[in-house]
VEXLO-9570 format. One record per residue (C-alpha): residue number from 0; residue in one letter; x, y, z. Coordinates in steps of 0.5 Angstrom, whole numbers, plus 500, padded with zeros to 3 digits. Example, Ala and Ser with C-alpha at 12.3 -4.5 7.8 and 13.67 -1.06 7.14 Angstrom:
<recs>
REC seq type  px  py  pz
REC   0    a 525 491 516
REC   1    s 527 498 514
</recs>
This chain:
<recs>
REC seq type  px  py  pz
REC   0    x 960 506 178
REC   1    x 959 501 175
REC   2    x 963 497 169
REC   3    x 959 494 164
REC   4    x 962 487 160
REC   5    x 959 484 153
REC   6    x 953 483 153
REC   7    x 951 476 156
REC   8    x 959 474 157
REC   9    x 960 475 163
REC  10    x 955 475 169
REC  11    x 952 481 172
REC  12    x 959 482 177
REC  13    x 961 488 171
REC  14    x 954 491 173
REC  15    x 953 491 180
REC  16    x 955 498 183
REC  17    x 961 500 187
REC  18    x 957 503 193
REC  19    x 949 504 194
REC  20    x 944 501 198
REC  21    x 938 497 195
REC  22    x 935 502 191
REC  23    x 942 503 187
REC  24    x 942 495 186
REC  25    x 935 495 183
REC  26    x 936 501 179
REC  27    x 943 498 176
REC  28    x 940 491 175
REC  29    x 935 494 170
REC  30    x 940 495 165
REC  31    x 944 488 167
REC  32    x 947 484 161
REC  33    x 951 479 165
REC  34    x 946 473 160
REC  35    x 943 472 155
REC  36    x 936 473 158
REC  37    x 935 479 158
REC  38    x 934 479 151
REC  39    x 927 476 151
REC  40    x 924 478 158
REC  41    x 920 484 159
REC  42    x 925 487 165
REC  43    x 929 486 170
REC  44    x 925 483 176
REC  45    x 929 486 182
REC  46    x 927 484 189
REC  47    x 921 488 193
REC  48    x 922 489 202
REC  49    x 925 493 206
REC  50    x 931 494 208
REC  51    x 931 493 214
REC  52    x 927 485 213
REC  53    x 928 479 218
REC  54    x 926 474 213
REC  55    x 929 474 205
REC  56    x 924 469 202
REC  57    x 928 467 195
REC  58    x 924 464 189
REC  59    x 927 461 183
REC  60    x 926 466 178
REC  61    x 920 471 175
REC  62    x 913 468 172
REC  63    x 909 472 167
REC  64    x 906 476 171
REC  65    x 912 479 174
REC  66    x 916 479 168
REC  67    x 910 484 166
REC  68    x 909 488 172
REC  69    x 916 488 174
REC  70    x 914 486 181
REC  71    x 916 479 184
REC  72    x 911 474 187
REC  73    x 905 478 184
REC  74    x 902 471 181
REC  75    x 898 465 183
REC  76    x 905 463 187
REC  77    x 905 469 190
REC  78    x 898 470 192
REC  79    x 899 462 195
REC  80    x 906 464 198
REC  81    x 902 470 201
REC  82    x 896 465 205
REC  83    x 902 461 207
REC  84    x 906 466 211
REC  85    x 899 469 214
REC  86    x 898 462 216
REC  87    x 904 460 220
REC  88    x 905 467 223
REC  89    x 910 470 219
REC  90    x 909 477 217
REC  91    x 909 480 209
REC  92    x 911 487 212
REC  93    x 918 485 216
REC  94    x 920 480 210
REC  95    x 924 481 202
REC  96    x 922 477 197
REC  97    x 927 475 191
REC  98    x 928 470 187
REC  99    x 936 467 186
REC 100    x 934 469 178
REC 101    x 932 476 175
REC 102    x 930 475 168
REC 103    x 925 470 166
REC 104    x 926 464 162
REC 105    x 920 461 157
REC 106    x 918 459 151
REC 107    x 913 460 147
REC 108    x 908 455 147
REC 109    x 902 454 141
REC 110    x 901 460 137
REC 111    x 906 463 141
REC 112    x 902 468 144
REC 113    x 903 463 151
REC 114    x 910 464 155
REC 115    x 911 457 159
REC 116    x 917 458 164
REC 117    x 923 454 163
REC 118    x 927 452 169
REC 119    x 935 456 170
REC 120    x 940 452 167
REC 121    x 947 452 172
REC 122    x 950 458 167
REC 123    x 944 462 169
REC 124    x 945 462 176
REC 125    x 951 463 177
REC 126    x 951 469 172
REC 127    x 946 473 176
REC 128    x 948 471 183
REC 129    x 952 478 185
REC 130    x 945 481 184
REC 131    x 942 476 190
REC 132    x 950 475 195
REC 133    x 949 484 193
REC 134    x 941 483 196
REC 135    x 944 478 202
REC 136    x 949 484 205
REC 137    x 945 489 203
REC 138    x 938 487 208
REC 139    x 942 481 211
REC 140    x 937 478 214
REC 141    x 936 473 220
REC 142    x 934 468 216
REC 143    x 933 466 209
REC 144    x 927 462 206
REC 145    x 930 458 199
REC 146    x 923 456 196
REC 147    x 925 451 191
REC 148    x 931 446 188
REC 149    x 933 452 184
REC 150    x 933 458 190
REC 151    x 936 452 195
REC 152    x 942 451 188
REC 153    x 944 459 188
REC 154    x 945 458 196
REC 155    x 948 452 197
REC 156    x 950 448 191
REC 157    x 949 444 185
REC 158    x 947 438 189
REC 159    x 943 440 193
REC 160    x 936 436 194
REC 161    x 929 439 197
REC 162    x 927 432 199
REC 163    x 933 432 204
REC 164    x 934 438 207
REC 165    x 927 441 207
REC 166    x 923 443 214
REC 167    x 930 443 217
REC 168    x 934 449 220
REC 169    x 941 450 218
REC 170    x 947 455 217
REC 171    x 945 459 213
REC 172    x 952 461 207
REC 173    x 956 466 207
REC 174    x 953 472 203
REC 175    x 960 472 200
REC 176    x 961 464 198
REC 177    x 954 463 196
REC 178    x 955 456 191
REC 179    x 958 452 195
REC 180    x 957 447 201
REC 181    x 956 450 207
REC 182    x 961 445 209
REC 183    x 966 448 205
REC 184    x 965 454 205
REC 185    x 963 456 213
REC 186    x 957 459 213
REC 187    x 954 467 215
REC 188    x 955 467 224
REC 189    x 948 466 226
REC 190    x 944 466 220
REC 191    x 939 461 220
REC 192    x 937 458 213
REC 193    x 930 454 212
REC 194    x 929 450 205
REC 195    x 922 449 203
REC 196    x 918 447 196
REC 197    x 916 453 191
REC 198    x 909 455 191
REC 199    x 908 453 184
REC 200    x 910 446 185
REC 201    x 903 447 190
REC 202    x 899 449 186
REC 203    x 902 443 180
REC 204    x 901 438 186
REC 205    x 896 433 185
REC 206    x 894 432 192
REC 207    x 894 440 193
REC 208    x 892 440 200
REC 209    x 898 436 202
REC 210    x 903 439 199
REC 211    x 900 446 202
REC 212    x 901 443 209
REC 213    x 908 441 207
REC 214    x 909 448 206
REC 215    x 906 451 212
REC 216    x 910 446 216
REC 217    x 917 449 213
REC 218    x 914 456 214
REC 219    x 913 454 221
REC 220    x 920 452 223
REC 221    x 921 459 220
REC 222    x 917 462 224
REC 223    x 919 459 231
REC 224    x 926 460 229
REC 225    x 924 467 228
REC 226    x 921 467 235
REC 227    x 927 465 238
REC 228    x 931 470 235
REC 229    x 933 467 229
REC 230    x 941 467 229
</recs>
């Protein structure tokens, strides 16, 4: 059962169900009201994969086209995501993908028929983070991928900087204390975490060719560490 707040007031913790697996939080999250976006997207966009998925990659939050299609990751970012992954060896089929917000933010650009995304401000991702500690308990997976400044904010903290910790293999947080340094909050035992840019800041970058390599190297370190076990 799930304990619904005033709309936006709250966070999403009110709605989240009291028992139930990953289709039972996608469907309570269709009609979460933990923050004002939902008020100007098309749906809510919950995570797609299995169960059962060794690998979570989580983005910032749903583009255009998933807002439309309900789906994350069906965009220009996710189609580059998709190469990306086939290219260092990790397999679509045994990963997760979400994003650290469920809702997408925008504003109406020109004639207003344009939606260009806005970046999730600090209030907005706390509010939606019981969906993805939910998401985390519920696949639990080996290691998690934090595309972006954003996704790596929703696990870790406030000032945490992709420039310093990308490429790199840490402890992932626990799933209970996500928002917090890992050194203050311990971490998830065995649980790798591995921090990269988003596709989309690929597909802005000026040398595109670069930047891409730069992702398909952190994706390789999460390969190998996937490789030899991940926790």
């Amino acid at each position: 059962m799930t304990h619904q707040a005033p709309d936006g007031e709250e966070g999403a913790a009110p709605y989240l169900p009291s028992r139930g697996g990953l289709p039972t939080l996608r469907r309570a999250a269709a009609d979460c009201r933990g923050c004002p976006l939902y008020k100007d997207a098309t749906q809510t966009v919950f995570g797609s994969g299995t169960r059962s998925a060794r690998l979570m990659l989580i983005g910032e939050q749903p583009g255009d086209q998933e807002d439309v299609r309900g789906l994350p990751f069906v965009g220009p970012a996710g189609k580059l995501l998709r190469k990306a992954l086939g290219e260092a060896g990790l397999s679509e089929k045994d990963a997760y993908l979400t994003n650290a917000v469920k809702h997408f933010k925008f504003e109406r650009q020109g004639s207003g028929r344009r939606r260009i995304h806005k970046t999730p401000d600090l209030h907005e991702l706390k509010a939606c983070r019981p969906w993805l500690a939910a998401e985390l308990k519920a696949v639990d997976p080996e290691l998690v991928v934090a595309l972006g400044a954003t996704a790596g904010k929703a696990l870790l903290d406030s000032s945490f900087r992709v420039g310093e910790q990308r490429g790199l293999l840490l402890p992932a947080p626990d799933w209970d204390d996500l928002g917090h340094a890992a050194a203050s909050s311990g971490a998830a035992p065995g649980h790798g975490l591995v921090c990269t840019v988003h596709p989309s800041a690929v597909l802005r970058a000026d040398d595109r060719e670069s930047a891409y390599e730069g992702l398909l190297a952190d994706l390789g370190v999460a390969a190998e560490a996937l490789a030899s076990g991940g926790r």
